[in-house]
N, C-alpha and C positions, 0 to 999 in steps of 0.2 A: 504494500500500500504506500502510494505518496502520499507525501502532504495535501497537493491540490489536486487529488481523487476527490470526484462531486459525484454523491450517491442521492439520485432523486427515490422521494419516498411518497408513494402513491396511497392514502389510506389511513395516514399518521393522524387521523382524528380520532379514531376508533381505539377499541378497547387493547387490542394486539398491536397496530400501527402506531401507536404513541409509543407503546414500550419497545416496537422495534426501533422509533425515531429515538427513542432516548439510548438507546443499546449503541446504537451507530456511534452519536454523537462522544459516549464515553470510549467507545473504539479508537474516537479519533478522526473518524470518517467528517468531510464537511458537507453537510444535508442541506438538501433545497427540496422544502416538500410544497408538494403539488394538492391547493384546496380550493373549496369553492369559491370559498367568500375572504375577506378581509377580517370581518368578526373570526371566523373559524383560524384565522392565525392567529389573531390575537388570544384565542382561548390558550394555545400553544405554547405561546408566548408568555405569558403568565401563570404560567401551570410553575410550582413552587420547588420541583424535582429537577429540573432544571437548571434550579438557579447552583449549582456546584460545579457546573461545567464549564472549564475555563474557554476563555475567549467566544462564549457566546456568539457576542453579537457577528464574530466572523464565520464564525461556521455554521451559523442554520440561519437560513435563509426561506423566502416563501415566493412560490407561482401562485399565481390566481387562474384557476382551471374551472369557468364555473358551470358547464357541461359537458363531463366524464366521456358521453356519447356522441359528443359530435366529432363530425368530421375532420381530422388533423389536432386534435382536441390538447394534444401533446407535445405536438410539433417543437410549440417555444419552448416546454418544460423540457425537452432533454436537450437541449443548446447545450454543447460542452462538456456532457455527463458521461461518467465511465461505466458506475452500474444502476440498476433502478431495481429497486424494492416493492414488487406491484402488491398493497395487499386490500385495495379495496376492490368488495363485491357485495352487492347486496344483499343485504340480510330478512329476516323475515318481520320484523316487527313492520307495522301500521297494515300489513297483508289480512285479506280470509279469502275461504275457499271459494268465496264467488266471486275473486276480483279476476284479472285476467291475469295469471301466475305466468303465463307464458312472455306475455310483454312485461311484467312488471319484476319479475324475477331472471328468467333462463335467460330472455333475449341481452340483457343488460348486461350480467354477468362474461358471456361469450365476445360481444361488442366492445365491452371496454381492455379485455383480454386484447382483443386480438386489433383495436385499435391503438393502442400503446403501442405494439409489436409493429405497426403500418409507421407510425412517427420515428420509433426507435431504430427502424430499414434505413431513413433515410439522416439518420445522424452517423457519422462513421467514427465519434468519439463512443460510442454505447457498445462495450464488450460482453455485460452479461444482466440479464435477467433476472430476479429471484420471485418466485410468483407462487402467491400462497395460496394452496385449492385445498383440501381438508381430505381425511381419513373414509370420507365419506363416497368417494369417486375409486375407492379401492375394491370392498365384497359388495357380492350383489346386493340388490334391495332389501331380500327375503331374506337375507341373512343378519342384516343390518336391521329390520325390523322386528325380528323374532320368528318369522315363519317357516324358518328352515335354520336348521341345526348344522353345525360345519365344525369341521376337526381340521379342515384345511389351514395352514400357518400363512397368512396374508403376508408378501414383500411389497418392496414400495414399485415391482414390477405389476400388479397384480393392475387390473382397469374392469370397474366394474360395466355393466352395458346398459344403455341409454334408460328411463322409464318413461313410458307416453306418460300424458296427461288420458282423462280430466285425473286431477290431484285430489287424492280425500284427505288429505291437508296439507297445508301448508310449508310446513317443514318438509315431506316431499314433493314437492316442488325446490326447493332450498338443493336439496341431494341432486335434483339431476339438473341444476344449473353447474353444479361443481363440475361433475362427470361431462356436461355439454364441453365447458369452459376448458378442461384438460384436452379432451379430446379434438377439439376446434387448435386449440394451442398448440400439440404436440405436430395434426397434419400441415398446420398451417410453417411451421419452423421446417420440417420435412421437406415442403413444396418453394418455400423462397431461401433456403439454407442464407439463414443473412447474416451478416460479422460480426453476432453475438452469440451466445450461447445463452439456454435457459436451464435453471434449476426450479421441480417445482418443492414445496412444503407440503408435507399431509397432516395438519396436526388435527386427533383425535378431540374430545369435549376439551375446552382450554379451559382452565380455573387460575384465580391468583388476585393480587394485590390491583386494584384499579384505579392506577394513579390520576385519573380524569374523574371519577368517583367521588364527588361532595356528598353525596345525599345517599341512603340506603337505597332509596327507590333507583337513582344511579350505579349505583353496585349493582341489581337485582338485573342485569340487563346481559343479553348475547347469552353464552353457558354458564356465566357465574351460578345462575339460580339450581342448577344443576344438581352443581354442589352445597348449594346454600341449602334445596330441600332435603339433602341428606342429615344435615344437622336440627333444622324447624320442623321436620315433619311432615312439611306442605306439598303436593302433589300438584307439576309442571300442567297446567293447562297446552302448552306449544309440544310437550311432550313425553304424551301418557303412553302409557302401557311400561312394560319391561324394557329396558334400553342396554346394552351395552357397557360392561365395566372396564372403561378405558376412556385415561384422561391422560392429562399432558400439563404443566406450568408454562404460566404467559412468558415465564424468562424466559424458561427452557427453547419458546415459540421463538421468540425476540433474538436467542442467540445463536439458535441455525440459521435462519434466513440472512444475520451479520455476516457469521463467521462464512456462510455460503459464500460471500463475495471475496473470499479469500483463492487465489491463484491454483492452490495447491489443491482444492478444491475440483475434481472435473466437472466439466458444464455438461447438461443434455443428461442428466439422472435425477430420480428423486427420491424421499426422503421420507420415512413413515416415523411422524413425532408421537409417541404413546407410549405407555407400559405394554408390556409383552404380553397378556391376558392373562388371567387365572390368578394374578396375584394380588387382588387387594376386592373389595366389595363395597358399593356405595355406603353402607351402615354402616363399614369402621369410622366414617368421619363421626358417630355418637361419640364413639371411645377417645378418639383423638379430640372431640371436645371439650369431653371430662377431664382429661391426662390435663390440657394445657389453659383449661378456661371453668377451675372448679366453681369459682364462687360467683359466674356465670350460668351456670347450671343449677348450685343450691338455692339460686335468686329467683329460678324460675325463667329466668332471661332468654335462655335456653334448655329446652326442653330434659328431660332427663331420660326419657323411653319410647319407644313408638315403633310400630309395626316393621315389621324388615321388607325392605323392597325388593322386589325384582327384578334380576338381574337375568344379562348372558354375557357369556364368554368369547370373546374375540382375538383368537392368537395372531399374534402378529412377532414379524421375526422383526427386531431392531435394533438387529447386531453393527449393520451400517450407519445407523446414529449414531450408537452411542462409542461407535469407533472413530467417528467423523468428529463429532461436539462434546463427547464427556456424556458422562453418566448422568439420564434424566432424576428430576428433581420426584423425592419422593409424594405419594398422595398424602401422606402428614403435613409434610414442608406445605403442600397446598390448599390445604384445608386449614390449617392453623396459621395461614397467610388471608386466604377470604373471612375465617373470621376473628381474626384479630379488627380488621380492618371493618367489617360489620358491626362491633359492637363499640370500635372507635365512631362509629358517626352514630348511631343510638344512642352514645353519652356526649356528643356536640348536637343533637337534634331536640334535647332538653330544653 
């Protein structure tokens, strides 16, 4: 890495995009991210985590991009840039199953994918790509929803296949924007082979500290709640039934996609961020509660017992992570990070 390596960071508003924007920046990387608005940098800009990073005001920087989807939309954001950090996609909140998922979800996702990649062609400073599609675009649907049982060990080779619409909700819809957006990605790099290389991210449910996070109802947001309802009790309205035991830390997120911009690194592979399956179960966060937040729980604050969830298993082989970035964080470390940080704003919300 030089000093005047400019990593544009696409997404740095969001709950993983800040902590990869802030991950860069202590790398040393000098960030120019790409937002909508002017307000939207300035939230950035004023976020309190930041303020320890020497020389600031030179190395992060801000484009005004204020629609994702149009045409050349990017163009000026990579003037000059060596690698870009794509991690904005849309998500499902303000969605229901009667809006048009297909325009409001899948099309956007694949467009702004693969419109980045159209601007990023024609800069000939942009050598690589890091672009974050989820755990979700890997086993099929059926397995990923509980309908079929697999003993198969998922690589970050694995590509799950397309699912039609109409969607019976919304979070799938969510899954085959992913799988659209990789799969759009992968032929499109195939078909223009162009002077960058891409890396994608698969990270499974992300949990962790959310340094954008004032307010609880601000935590409860993307998969935090995930883990949040493993400790409250509460039952995901966006996603019920049994899910999948397999999670990831937002560092753990923030610091593959960095260190991906590193040389030594090869381009055109990806990456499966998660625990390996079998080893941990949404209802240890009770235990991990107790262990580290007792007089939280004798308060009432926090629950003390409640029904065991339902769970499945999803092996996943992620010998090449954790050979690549270090040994991911444990689900303690991440659970007694979300709520540390939960009942720090419950006692400033007094």
């Amino acid at each position: 890495m030089a000093v005047d390596d400019v990593v544009l960071v696409n997404g740095g508003t969001g709950f993983i995009g800040f902590r990869t924007l802030r991950y860069a920046l202590e790398e040393g990387y000098t960030v120019r991210a790409a937002v909508r608005s002017e307000a939207k940098a300035e939230n950035i800009r004023r976020n309190s985590t930041l303020s320890s990073i020497k020389d600031l005001s030179s190395k992060l920087s801000f484009v005004i991009v204020p629609d994702f989807l149009a045409d050349g939309a990017f163009d000026k954001a990579v003037k000059g840039v060596k690698y870009v950090l794509h991690l904005a996609s849309p998500l499902t909140t303000g969605f229901t199953v009667t809006d048009d998922l297909e325009a409001g979800i899948i099309k956007p996702a694949v467009q702004g994918t693969l419109g980045l990649f159209e601007s990023a062609k024609k800069e000939p400073s942009v050598k690589r790509i890091v672009v974050t599609s989820s755990m979700v675009a890997i086993p099929p649907i059926a397995v990923l929803i509980g309908q079929q049982a697999s003993e198969h060990v998922f690589t970050p080779k694995d590509r799950a296949h397309d699912v039609p619409g109409p969607y019976p909700a919304v979070i799938v819809a969510y899954v085959q924007s992913k799988i659209a957006a990789l799969k759009e990605g992968e032929a499109w790099v195939e078909k223009h082979k162009p002077q960058f290389n891409v890396i994608h991210i698969h990270p499974s449910y992300v949990g962790g500290r959310n340094d954008l996070a004032q307010t609880v109802e601000e935590l409860c947001t993307g998969t935090n709640p995930i883990f949040l309802e493993s400790v409250l009790g509460k039952d995901s309205d966006e996603y019920p039934g049994p899910r999948v035991a397999n999670y990831i830390d937002v560092d753990d997120v923030a610091k593959a996609h960095v260190l991906s911009l590193n040389e030594k690194v090869a381009g055109g592979q990806s990456f499966l961020l998660t625990n390996k399956g079998g080893d941990m179960k949404w209802n240890d966060a009770q235990a991990i509660a107790k262990k580290h937040f007792p007089d939280a729980v004798s308060s009432g604050l926090l629950p003390s017992d409640f029904a065991e969830q339902q769970f499945m298993v999803l092996h996943c082989d992620i010998s090449k992570t954790e050979e690549t970035f270090g040994k991911i964080k444990s689900y303690e470390e991440t659970i007694k990070a979300i709520v540390g940080q939960y009942l720090e704003l419950k006692e400033k919300a007094k």
